[in-house]
MIKOLRO-903900 format. One line per 3 residues: number of its first residue (from 0); for each residue x, y, z of N, C-alpha, C. Coordinates in Angstrom, 3 decimals. Layout:
BEGIN
NUM> X Y Z X Y Z X Y Z; ... $
% end
This chain:
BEGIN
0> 106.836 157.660 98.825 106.308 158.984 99.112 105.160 159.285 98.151; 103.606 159.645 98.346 103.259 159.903 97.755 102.990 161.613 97.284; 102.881 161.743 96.273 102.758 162.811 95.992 101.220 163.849 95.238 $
3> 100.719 164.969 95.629 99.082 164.786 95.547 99.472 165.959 94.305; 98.220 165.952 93.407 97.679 166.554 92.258 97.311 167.702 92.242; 97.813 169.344 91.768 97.093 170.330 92.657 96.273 170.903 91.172 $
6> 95.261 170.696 91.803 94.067 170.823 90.423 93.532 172.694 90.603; 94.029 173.138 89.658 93.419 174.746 89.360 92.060 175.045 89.750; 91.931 176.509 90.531 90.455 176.641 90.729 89.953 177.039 89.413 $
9> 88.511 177.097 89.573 87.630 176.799 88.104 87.775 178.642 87.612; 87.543 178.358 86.881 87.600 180.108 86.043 86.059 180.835 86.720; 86.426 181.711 86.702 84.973 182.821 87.421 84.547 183.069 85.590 $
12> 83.085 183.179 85.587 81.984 183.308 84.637 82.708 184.470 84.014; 82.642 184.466 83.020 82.713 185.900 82.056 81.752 187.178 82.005; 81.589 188.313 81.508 80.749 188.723 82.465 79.566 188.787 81.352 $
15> 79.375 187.898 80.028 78.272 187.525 79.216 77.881 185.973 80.210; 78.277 185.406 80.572 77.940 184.197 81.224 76.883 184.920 83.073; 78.010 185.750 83.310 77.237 186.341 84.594 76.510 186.929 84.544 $
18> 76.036 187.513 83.660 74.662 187.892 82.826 73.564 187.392 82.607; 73.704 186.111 82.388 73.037 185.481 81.977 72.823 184.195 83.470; 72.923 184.439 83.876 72.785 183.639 85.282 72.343 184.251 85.607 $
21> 72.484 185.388 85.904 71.474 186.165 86.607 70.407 186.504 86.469; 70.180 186.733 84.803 68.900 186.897 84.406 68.000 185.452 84.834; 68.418 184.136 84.833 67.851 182.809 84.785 68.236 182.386 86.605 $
24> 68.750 182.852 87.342 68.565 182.636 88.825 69.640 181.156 88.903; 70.874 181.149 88.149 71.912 180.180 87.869 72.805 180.647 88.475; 73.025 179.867 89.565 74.355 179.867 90.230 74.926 179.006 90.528 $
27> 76.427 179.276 90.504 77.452 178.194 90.315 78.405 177.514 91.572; 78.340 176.396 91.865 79.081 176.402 93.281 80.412 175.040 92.702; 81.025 175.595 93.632 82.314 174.715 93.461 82.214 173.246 94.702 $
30> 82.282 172.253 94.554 82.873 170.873 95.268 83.455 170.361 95.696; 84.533 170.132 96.574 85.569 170.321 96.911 85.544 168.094 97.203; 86.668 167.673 96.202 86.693 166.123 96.512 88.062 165.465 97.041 $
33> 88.254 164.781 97.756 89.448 164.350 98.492 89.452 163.200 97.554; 91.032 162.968 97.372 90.992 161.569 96.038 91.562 160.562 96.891; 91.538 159.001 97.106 92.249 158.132 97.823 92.315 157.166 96.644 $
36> 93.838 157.592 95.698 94.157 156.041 94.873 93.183 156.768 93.749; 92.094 155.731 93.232 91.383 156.143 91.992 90.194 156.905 92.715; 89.932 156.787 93.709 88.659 157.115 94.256 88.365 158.491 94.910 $
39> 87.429 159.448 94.579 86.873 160.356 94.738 86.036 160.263 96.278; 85.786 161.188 97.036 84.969 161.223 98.308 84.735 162.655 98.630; 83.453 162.961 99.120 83.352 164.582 99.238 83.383 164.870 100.289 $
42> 83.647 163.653 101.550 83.869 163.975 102.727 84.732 163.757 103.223; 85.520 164.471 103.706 87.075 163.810 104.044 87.013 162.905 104.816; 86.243 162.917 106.152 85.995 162.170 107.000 85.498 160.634 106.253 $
45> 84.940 160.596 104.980 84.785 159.269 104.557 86.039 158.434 103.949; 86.978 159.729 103.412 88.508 159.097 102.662 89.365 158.961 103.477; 89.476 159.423 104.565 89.972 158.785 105.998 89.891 157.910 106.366 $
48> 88.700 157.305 106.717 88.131 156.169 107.121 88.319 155.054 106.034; 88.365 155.356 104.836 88.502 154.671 103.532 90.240 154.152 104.009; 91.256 155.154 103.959 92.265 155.444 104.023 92.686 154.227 105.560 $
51> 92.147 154.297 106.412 92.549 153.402 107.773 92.025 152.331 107.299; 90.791 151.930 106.607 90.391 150.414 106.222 91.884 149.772 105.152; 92.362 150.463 104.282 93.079 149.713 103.766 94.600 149.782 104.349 $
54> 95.040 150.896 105.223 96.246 150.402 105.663 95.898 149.630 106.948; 94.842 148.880 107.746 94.220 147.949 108.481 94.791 146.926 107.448; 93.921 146.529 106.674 93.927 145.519 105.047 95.424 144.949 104.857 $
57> 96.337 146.172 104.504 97.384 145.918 104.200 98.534 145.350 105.383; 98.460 146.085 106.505 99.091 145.466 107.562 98.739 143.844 107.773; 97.431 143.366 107.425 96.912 141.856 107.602 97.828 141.193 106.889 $
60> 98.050 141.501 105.612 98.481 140.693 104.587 100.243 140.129 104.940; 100.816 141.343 105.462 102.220 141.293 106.215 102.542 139.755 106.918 $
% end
């Protein structure tokens, strides 16, 4: 069974930090990454496809 990692959303700016973004036109966006094993992907649709190549892979080896 595997079991997935639930990673905290990021802290919202303080409001000396949001200050200061604003004055400098800095804004902050969040990334959202699907993990397969060690590997990172920002498209799910690519860690999917990642995800069917190796249980393909692994069924061969059987």
């Amino acid at each position: 069974m595997k079991t997935f990692q639930t990673i905290e959303p990021l802290e919202t700016p303080s409001q000396n930090e949001a200050e200061e973004m604003s004055i400098y036109g800095i804004r902050k966006v969040s990334i959202e990454y699907f993990y397969l094993g060690m590997y990172g992907y920002r498209d799910l649709k690519d860690a999917v496809a990642q995800a069917k190549r190796d249980l393909k892979a692994s069924v061969k080896k059987i």
